[in-house]
C-alpha positions in Angstrom: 126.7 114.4 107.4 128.9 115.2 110.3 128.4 115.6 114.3 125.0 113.9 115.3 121.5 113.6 114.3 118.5 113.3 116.7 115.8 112.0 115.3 113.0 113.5 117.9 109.6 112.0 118.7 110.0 109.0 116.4 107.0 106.0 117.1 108.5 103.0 117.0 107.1 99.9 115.6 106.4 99.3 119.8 104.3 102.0 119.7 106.6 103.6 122.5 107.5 107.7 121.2 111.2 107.9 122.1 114.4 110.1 120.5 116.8 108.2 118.4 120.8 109.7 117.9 123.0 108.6 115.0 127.0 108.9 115.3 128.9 108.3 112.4 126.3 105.9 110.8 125.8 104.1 114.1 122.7 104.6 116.9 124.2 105.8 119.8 121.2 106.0 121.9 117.6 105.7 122.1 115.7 107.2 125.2 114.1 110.6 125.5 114.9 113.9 125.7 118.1 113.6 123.9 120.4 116.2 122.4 122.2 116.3 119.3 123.6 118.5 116.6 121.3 118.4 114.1 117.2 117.5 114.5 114.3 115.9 112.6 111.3 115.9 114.3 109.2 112.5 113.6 106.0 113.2 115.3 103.0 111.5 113.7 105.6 109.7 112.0 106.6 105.4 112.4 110.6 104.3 112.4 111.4 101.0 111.3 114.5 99.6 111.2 115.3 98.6 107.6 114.2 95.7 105.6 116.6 93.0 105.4 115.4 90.8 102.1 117.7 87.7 102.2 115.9 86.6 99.0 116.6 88.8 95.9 117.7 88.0 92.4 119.2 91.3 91.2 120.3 89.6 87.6 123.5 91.0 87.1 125.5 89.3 85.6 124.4 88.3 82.5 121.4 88.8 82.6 121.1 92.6 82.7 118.0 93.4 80.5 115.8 92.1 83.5 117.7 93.7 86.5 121.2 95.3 87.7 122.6 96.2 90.7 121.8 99.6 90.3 118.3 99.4 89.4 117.3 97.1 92.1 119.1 98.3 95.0 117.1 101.6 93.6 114.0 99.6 93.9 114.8 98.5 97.3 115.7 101.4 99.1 112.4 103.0 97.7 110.6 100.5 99.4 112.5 100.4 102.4 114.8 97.4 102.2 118.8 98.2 103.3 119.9 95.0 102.9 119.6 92.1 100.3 121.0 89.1 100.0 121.6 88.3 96.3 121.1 84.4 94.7 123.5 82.3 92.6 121.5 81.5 89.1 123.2 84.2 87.3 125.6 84.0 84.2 127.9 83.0 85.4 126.5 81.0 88.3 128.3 81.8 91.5 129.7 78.2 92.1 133.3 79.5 92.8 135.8 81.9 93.6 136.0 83.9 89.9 131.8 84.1 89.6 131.6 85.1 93.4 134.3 88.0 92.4 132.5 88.8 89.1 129.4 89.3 91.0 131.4 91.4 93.9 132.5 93.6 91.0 128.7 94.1 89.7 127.2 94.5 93.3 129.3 97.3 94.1 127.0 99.9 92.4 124.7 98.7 95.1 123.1 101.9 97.0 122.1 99.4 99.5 124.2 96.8 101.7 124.1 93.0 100.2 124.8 89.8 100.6 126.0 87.5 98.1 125.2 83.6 98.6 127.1 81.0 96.6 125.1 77.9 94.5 126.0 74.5 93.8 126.1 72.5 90.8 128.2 69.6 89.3 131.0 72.2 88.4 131.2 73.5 91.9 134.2 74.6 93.3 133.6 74.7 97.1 137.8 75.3 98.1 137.6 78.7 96.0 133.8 79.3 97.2 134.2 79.6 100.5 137.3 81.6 100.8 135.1 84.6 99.8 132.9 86.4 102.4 129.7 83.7 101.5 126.4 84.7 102.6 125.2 81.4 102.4 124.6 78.5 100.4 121.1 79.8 98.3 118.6 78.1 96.8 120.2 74.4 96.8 118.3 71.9 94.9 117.9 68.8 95.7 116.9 66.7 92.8 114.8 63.9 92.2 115.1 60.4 91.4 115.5 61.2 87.6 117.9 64.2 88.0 116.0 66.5 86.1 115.9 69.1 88.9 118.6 70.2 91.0 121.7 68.2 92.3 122.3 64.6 92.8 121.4 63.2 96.8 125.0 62.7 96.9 126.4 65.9 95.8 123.9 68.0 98.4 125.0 66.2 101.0 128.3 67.0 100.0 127.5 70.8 99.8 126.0 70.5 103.5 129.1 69.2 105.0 131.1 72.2 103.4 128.5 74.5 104.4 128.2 73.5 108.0 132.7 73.2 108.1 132.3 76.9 107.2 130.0 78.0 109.3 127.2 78.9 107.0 123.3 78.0 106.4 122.2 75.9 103.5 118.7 77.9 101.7 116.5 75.6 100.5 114.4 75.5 97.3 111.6 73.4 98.4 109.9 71.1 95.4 110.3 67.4 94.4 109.7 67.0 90.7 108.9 63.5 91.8 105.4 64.9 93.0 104.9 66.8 89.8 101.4 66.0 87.9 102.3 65.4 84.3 98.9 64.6 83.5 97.9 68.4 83.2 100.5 69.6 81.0 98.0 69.6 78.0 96.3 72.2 79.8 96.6 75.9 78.6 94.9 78.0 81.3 97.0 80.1 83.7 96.1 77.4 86.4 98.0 74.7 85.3 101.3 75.8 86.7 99.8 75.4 90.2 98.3 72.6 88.8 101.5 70.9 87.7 103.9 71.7 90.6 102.0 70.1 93.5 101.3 71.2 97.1 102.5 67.9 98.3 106.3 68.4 96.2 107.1 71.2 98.9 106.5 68.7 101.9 108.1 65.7 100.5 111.4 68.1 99.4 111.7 69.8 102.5 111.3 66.1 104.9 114.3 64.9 102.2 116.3 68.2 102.9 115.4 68.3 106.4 116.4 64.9 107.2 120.1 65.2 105.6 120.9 68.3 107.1 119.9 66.9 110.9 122.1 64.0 110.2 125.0 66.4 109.3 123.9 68.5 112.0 124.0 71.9 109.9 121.4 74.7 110.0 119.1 75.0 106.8 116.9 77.4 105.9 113.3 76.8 104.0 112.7 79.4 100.6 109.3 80.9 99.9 107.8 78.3 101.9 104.3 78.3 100.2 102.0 75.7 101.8 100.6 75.3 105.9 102.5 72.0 105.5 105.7 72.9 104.4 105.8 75.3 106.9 104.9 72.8 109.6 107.5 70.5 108.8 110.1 73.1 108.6 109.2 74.0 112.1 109.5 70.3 113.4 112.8 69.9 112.2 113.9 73.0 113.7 114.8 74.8 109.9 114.3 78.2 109.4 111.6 79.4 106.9 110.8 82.5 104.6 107.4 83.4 102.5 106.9 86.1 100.0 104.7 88.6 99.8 102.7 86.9 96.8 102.1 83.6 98.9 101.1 86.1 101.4 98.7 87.9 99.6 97.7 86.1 96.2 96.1 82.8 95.3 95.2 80.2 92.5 92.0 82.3 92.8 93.6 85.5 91.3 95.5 83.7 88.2 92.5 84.5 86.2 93.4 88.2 86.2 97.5 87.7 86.5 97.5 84.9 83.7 101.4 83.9 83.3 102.6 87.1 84.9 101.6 84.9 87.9 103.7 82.2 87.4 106.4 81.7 89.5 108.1 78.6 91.7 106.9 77.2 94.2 103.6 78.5 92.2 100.4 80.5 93.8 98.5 78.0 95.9 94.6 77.5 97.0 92.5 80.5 98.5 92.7 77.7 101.6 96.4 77.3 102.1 97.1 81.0 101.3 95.0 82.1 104.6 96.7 78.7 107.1 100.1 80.6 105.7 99.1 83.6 106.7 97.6 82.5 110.0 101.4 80.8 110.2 102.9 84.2 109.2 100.8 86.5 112.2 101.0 84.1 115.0 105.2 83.8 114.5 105.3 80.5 113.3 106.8 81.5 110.1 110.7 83.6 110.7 110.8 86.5 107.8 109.3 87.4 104.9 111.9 87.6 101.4 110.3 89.0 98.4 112.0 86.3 95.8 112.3 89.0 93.9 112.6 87.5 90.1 111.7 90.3 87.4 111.2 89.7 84.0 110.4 91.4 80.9 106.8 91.8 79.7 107.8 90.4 76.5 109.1 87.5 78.3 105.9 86.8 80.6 104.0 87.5 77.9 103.9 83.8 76.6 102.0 80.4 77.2 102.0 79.3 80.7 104.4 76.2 79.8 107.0 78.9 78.1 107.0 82.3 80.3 109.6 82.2 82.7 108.7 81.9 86.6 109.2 84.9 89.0 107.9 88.4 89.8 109.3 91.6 91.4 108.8 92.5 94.7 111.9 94.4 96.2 110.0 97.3 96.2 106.6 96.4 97.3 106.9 93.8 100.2 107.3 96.2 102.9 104.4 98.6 102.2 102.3 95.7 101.6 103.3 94.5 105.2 103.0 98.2 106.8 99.2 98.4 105.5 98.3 94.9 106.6 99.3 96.4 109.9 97.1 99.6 109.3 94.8 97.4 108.4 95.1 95.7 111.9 95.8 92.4 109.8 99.4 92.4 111.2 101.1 94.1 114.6 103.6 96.4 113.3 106.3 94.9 115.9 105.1 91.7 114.2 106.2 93.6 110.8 109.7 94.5 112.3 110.2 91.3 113.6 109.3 89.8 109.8 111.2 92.1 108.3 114.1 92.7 109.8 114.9 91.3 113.7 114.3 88.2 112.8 116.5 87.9 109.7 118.8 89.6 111.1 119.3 87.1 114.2 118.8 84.3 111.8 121.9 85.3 109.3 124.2 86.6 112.4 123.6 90.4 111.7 124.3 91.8 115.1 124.6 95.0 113.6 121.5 95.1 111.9 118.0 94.4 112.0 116.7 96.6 115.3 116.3 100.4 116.5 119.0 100.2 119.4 122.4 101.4 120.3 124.8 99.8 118.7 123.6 99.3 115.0 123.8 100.0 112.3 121.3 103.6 111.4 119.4 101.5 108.6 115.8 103.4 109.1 112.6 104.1 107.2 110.7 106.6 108.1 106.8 106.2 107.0 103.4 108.1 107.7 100.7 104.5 108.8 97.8 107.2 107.1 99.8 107.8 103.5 98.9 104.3 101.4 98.4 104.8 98.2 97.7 101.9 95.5 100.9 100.3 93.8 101.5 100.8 89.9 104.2 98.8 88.5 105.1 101.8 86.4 106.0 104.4 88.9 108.3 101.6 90.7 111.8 101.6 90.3 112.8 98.2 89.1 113.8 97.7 85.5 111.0 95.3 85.5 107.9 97.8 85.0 104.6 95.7 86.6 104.1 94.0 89.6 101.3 91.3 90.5 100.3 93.7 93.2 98.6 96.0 90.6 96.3 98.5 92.5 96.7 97.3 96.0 97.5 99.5 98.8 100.8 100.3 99.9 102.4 102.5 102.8 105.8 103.3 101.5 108.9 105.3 102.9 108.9 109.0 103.4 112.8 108.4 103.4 115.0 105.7 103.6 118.4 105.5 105.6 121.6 103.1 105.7 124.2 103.4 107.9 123.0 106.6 108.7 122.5 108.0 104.6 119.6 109.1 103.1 119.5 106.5 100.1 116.2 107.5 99.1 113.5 110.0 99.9 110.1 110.5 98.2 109.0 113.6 96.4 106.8 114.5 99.4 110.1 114.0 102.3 110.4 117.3 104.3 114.4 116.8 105.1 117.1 119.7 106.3 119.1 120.8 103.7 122.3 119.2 105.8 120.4 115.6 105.4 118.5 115.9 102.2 120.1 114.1 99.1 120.4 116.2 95.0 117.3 114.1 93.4 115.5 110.5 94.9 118.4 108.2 95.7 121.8 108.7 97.3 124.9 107.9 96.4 126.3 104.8 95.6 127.8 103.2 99.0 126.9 99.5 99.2 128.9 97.1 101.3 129.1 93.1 101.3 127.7 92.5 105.0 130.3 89.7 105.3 133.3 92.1 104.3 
């Protein structure tokens, strides 16, 4: 729309009830009793500023009968997320210049803004990599003594001296095979996964990690951190950490029910560590939440526990899940902003993003703390059609807002006709937030 929009009596996650004006996409002011040219009145309402999920894989390409571009930036938006940053295991992977361009080319049916981050392999090609507009380096292995899993010793230290020349973070995926339990691999039960990929392989990966990138003197971030003690580690060599929503939430204790739709990497861990994460999570200890968002066919999870593949969706979910832990009184909801957005957004050098203040960018979600409603995986908008948060409570967006565009807005939204969108999602507008 043209001219301005006040957004009028709008609760922020503060709690403070102040006016918020949007110019061309941008907050101009927050404060009250403003004017403006066109206005919504928020009261009894809760602005957020919108999720940034720096850990999403979208699919696409090759690998487009599990996700696109389209269908989860759908998926986000409806759950409040306006930005994502995309991983590198696609087909092909995005180890140089052409894959980074083919992915560019896919991500710009995006209705949300994105990230892409580049991978590392044997093939790498780090000149031709890192002339593009990099996120970051994502989910970087770094293998074990048998070279099974991830990349040689040699070659991630290589990748951390290009990353740190460049000026970007290194993500971290967090497990040493080395600390693996082969012995249980004759079991069949839904369990074994957890089983079978260790607690103590997070610590031991992230001390290895950890300990190159201080002597290289680069900053490294920690994925899905799923264990107190990962967490702890990460904190005492100054890394940066994530967790998802299942860590969060779900436990070895509920893989009865999920079976191998519960099987993802770093797998579910005890009842135990599950509440010291989450105890990590509320008192600030841990940075951000990122969903991991993985999705899969059914056909595909539906297999033994040593053939389905590892991941779940979450895009969609992770922020309600957040917003009724906080009406729960579980969580603050400035601890939920800060989570979701302020934090990764100061961690990934978004000044334009991640808080409701003049200057950013106008990516808001507007939600009502007393609508939650339980989650069903069909009536999400992923390609992926279940979810391993099956009947729990969620509090999702009236609407949802980047750069000042509705993107999507619920069947119940009361919008003006000069904001409201023709149908549930906007138009497509993406950008690459290192453009």
């Amino acid at each position: 729309m043209t001219g301005t929009l006040l957004l009028a009596n709008a609760t922020l996650p503060d709690g403070a009830t102040l006016d918020v004006r949007i110019t061309d996409g941008k907050i101009d002011a927050v404060s009250d009793a403003l004017n403006g040219d066109l206005e919504v009145d928020l009261t009894g309402c809760r602005l957020f500023p919108g999720m940034i999920d720096v850990h999403v894989h979208f699919r696409e390409p090759g690998f487009a009968h599990k996700e696109t571009w389209g269908t989860g930036s759908r998926s986000a938006a409806a759950g409040g997320v306006t930005t994502v940053v995309d991983q590198p295991n696609t087909d092909p992977p995005t180890i140089d210049g052409p894959a980074f361009d083919a992915k560019a080319m896919a991500a710009e049916r995006s209705i949300v803004d994105y990230g892409l981050n580049g991978g590392v392999t044997p093939a790498w090609d780090p000149n031709s990599l890192f002339d593009r507009p990099l996120f970051a380096l994502g989910e970087v292995f770094l293998a074990d003594s048998t070279g099974e899993m991830g990349i040689e010793p040699a070659l991630f230290r290589e990748a951390v001296e290009h990353a740190d020349e460049a000026g970007v973070r290194v993500t971290i995926h967090a497990e040493d095979a080395d600390e693996f339990d082969p012995s249980v691999t004759d079991r069949t039960d839904a369990d074994a996964w957890s089983a079978y990929r260790r607690a103590e392989a997070e610590a031991a990966a992230i001390e290895a990690a950890c300990s190159v990138a201080a002597d290289v003197g680069t900053r490294l971030h920690i994925a899905h951190t799923s264990t107190p003690e990962g967490i702890d580690l990460a904190r005492e060599f100054g890394a940066t950490c994530e967790v998802t929503p299942h860590h969060l939430l779900l436990s070895r204790d509920d893989l009865d029910e999920l079976g191998t739709f519960g099987r993802m990497n770093p797998p579910l861990r005890s009842e135990t560590r599950r509440q010291a994460v989450y105890e990590r999570v509320a008192d600030g200890t841990v940075d951000m939440i990122a969903t991991d968002h993985a999705p899969h066919t059914r056909a595909e999870k539906d297999h033994s526990i040593w053939e389905a593949p590892s991941g779940v969706p979450g895009v969609e979910t992770a922020l309600p899940l957040l917003l009724e832990e906080a009406r729960q009184g579980r969580l603050s909801y400035s601890r939920v902003r800060d989570l979701t957005a302020a934090r990764p957004a100061a961690v990934f050098d978004l000044p334009t993003k991640g808080r409701i203040e003049p200057g950013r960018d106008a990516d808001l979600v507007l939600v009502d703390p007393e609508q939650a409603k339980p989650i069903r995986g069909d009536e999400l908008h992923s390609k992926c059609d279940w979810t391993p948060f099956e009947g729990l409570l969620g509090v999702f967006p009236e609407w949802t807002m980047c750069r000042g565009e509705i993107v999507y807005q619920s069947a119940s939204a009361e919008l003006p006709e000069r904001l409201s969108i023709d149908g549930t999602f906007g138009t497509v507008d993406g950008r690459n937030v290192r453009r």
